[in-house]
C-alpha positions as CSV (number, residue, x, y, z in Angstrom):
1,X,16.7,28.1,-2.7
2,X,13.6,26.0,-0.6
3,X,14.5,23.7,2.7
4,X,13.4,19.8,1.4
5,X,13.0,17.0,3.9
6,X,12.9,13.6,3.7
7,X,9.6,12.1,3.5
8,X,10.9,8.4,2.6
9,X,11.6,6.2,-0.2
10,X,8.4,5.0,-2.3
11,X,7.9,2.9,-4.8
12,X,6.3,4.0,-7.9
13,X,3.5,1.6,-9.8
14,X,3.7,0.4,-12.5
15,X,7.7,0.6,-13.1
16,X,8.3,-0.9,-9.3
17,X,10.5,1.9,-9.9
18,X,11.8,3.5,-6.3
19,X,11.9,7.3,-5.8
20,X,13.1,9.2,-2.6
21,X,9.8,11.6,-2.0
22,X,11.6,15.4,-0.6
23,X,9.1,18.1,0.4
24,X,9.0,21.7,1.5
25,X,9.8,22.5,4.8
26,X,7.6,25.5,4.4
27,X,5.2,24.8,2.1
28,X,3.4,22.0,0.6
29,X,5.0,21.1,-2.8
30,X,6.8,17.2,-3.0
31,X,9.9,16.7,-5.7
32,X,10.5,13.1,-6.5
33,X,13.8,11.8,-7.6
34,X,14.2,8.1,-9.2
35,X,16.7,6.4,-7.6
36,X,18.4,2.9,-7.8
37,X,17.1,0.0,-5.7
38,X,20.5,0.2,-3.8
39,X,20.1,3.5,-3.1
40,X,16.7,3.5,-1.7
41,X,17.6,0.5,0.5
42,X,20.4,2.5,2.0
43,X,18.5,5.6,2.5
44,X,15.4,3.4,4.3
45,X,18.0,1.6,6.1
46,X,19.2,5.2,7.6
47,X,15.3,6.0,8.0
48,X,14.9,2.9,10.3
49,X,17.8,3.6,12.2
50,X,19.5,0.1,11.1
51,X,23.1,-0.5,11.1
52,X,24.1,-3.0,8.4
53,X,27.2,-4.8,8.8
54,X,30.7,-3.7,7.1
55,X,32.8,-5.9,5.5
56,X,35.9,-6.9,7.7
57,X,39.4,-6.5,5.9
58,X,41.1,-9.6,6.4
């Protein structure tokens, strides 16, 4: 089993379809895995650093 990191979330052209881009830790090979748009927002979101807001229970 290889150690991925995170390079970011991309979007791929044509399909404006977003992928999260993982790549070797030691070595040079990229894996991309389609995601949802929902997905990639969340996982940019945690990239930034950005906090969204939770819903309050009422």
């Amino acid at each position: 089993m290889r150690e991925l990191s995170v390079v970011g979330v991309r979007v791929e052209l044509p399909s404006n379809q977003p992928i999260v881009l993982l790549r070797e830790v030691e070595g040079d090979r990229y894996l991309p895995i389609w995601i949802g748009a929902v997905e990639a927002t969340a996982i940019a979101y945690e990239q930034q650093g950005v906090k969204p807001a939770r819903p309050v229970d009422a």
